[in-house]
Phi, psi and omega in degrees: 000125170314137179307293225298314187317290167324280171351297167328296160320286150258041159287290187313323194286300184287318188305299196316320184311312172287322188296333157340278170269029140280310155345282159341294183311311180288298187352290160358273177290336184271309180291321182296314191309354211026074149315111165250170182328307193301283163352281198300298183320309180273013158291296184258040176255149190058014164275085179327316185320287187312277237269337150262337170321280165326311178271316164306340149347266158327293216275341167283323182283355174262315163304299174340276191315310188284321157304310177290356180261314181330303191278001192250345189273316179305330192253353185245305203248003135095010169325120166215168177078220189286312186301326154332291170320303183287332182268354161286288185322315237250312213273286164343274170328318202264331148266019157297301186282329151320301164307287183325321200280309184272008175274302184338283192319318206262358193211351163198020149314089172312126191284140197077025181266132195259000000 
Protein backbone atom coordinates (compact mmCIF):
# COMPACT_ATOMS: atom_id res chain seq x y z
CA UNK A 1 0.00 0.00 0.00
CA UNK A 2 1.36 3.56 -1.09
CA UNK A 3 2.53 5.32 2.37
CA UNK A 4 0.09 8.72 1.57
CA UNK A 5 -2.85 5.60 1.37
CA UNK A 6 -1.34 3.90 4.52
CA UNK A 7 -1.66 7.40 6.41
CA UNK A 8 -4.90 7.97 5.35
CA UNK A 9 -6.00 5.42 6.86
CA UNK A 10 -4.59 6.12 9.94
CA UNK A 11 -5.46 9.28 10.17
CA UNK A 12 -9.26 8.37 9.54
CA UNK A 13 -8.73 5.20 11.92
CA UNK A 14 -7.86 8.16 14.88
CA UNK A 15 -10.28 10.85 14.00
CA UNK A 16 -13.24 7.43 13.66
CA UNK A 17 -12.22 6.68 17.52
CA UNK A 18 -13.58 9.36 19.63
CA UNK A 19 -16.78 9.80 17.19
CA UNK A 20 -17.07 5.95 17.73
CA UNK A 21 -17.62 6.38 21.31
CA UNK A 22 -20.06 9.26 21.22
CA UNK A 23 -21.83 7.32 18.52
CA UNK A 24 -22.22 4.81 21.93
CA UNK A 25 -22.57 7.39 24.44
CA UNK A 26 -25.29 8.58 22.77
CA UNK A 27 -26.65 5.40 21.84
CA UNK A 28 -26.41 4.56 25.18
CA UNK A 29 -28.15 7.45 26.93
CA UNK A 30 -31.14 7.10 24.16
CA UNK A 31 -31.96 3.36 24.85
CA UNK A 32 -31.35 3.80 29.03
CA UNK A 33 -33.68 7.28 28.56
CA UNK A 34 -36.34 5.15 26.47
CA UNK A 35 -36.24 7.40 23.44
CA UNK A 36 -38.30 6.43 21.16
CA UNK A 37 -37.40 7.32 17.18
CA UNK A 38 -39.62 10.12 16.73
CA UNK A 39 -37.64 12.20 20.51
CA UNK A 40 -34.33 11.24 18.95
CA UNK A 41 -35.48 12.81 15.47
CA UNK A 42 -36.68 15.72 16.99
CA UNK A 43 -33.49 16.48 19.39
CA UNK A 44 -31.43 16.31 15.80
CA UNK A 45 -33.54 17.62 13.10
CA UNK A 46 -32.06 21.25 12.19
CA UNK A 47 -28.94 20.35 14.23
CA UNK A 48 -25.65 21.93 12.80
CA UNK A 49 -24.09 20.03 15.84
CA UNK A 50 -25.58 16.58 14.61
CA UNK A 51 -24.90 17.06 10.73
CA UNK A 52 -21.09 17.85 11.33
CA UNK A 53 -20.73 14.94 14.00
CA UNK A 54 -22.21 12.74 11.68
CA UNK A 55 -21.22 14.02 8.73
CA UNK A 56 -17.35 13.95 9.74
CA UNK A 57 -18.42 10.44 10.52
CA UNK A 58 -19.49 9.62 7.37
CA UNK A 59 -16.99 11.05 5.42
CA UNK A 60 -13.81 9.30 7.52
CA UNK A 61 -15.65 5.63 7.49
CA UNK A 62 -15.94 6.03 3.68
CA UNK A 63 -12.26 6.76 3.38
CA UNK A 64 -11.35 4.38 6.04
CA UNK A 65 -13.77 1.68 4.65
CA UNK A 66 -12.21 2.05 1.09
CA UNK A 67 -8.77 1.76 1.53
CA UNK A 68 -9.40 -1.07 3.33
CA UNK A 69 -11.46 -2.76 0.70
CA UNK A 70 -8.56 -1.70 -1.69
CA UNK A 71 -6.07 -3.51 0.10
CA UNK A 72 -8.62 -6.90 0.30
CA UNK A 73 -9.18 -6.61 -3.68
CA UNK A 74 -5.24 -6.36 -4.16
CA UNK A 75 -4.80 -9.44 -2.02
CA UNK A 76 -7.93 -11.44 -3.02
CA UNK A 77 -9.09 -10.92 -6.45
CA UNK A 78 -5.62 -9.75 -7.36
CA UNK A 79 -7.08 -6.45 -8.71
CA UNK A 80 -4.05 -3.62 -10.06
CA UNK A 81 -3.50 -0.19 -11.50
CA UNK A 82 -6.49 1.78 -12.68
CA UNK A 83 -9.04 -0.91 -11.95
CA UNK A 84 -7.83 -1.04 -8.20
CA UNK A 85 -8.07 2.33 -8.26
CA UNK A 86 -11.38 2.79 -9.49
CA UNK A 87 -13.27 0.02 -7.78
CA UNK A 88 -11.67 1.84 -4.69
CA UNK A 89 -12.85 5.13 -5.69
CA UNK A 90 -16.65 3.54 -6.84
CA UNK A 91 -16.68 1.59 -3.10
CA UNK A 92 -15.50 4.87 -1.48
CA UNK A 93 -18.37 7.38 -3.71
CA UNK A 94 -21.06 4.51 -2.71
CA UNK A 95 -20.50 5.12 0.75
CA UNK A 96 -20.35 8.35 0.73
CA UNK A 97 -23.24 8.65 -0.88
CA UNK A 98 -25.21 6.14 1.50
CA UNK A 99 -24.06 7.91 4.41
CA UNK A 100 -24.92 11.78 3.33
CA UNK A 101 -28.12 10.22 2.51
CA UNK A 102 -28.73 8.77 6.24
CA UNK A 103 -26.77 12.22 7.74
CA UNK A 104 -29.29 14.07 5.47
CA UNK A 105 -32.44 11.97 6.95
CA UNK A 106 -31.46 12.18 10.63
CA UNK A 107 -30.71 15.99 11.10
CA UNK A 108 -32.59 18.41 8.01
CA UNK A 109 -34.81 15.67 6.28
CA UNK A 110 -38.29 16.57 7.09
CA UNK A 111 -39.84 14.23 9.24
CA UNK A 112 -42.99 12.50 7.62
CA UNK A 113 -42.33 13.36 4.43
CA UNK A 114 -42.18 11.39 1.55
Amino acid sequence: MPLRLYMLQRITALLMAPLVLGHLAVMIYAIQGGLSAAEILGRTQGSVLWFAFYGTFVVAVSIHGAIGLRTILLEWCGLRGAALNGAALVIGLGLLALGAQAVWAVTFAVVGAP
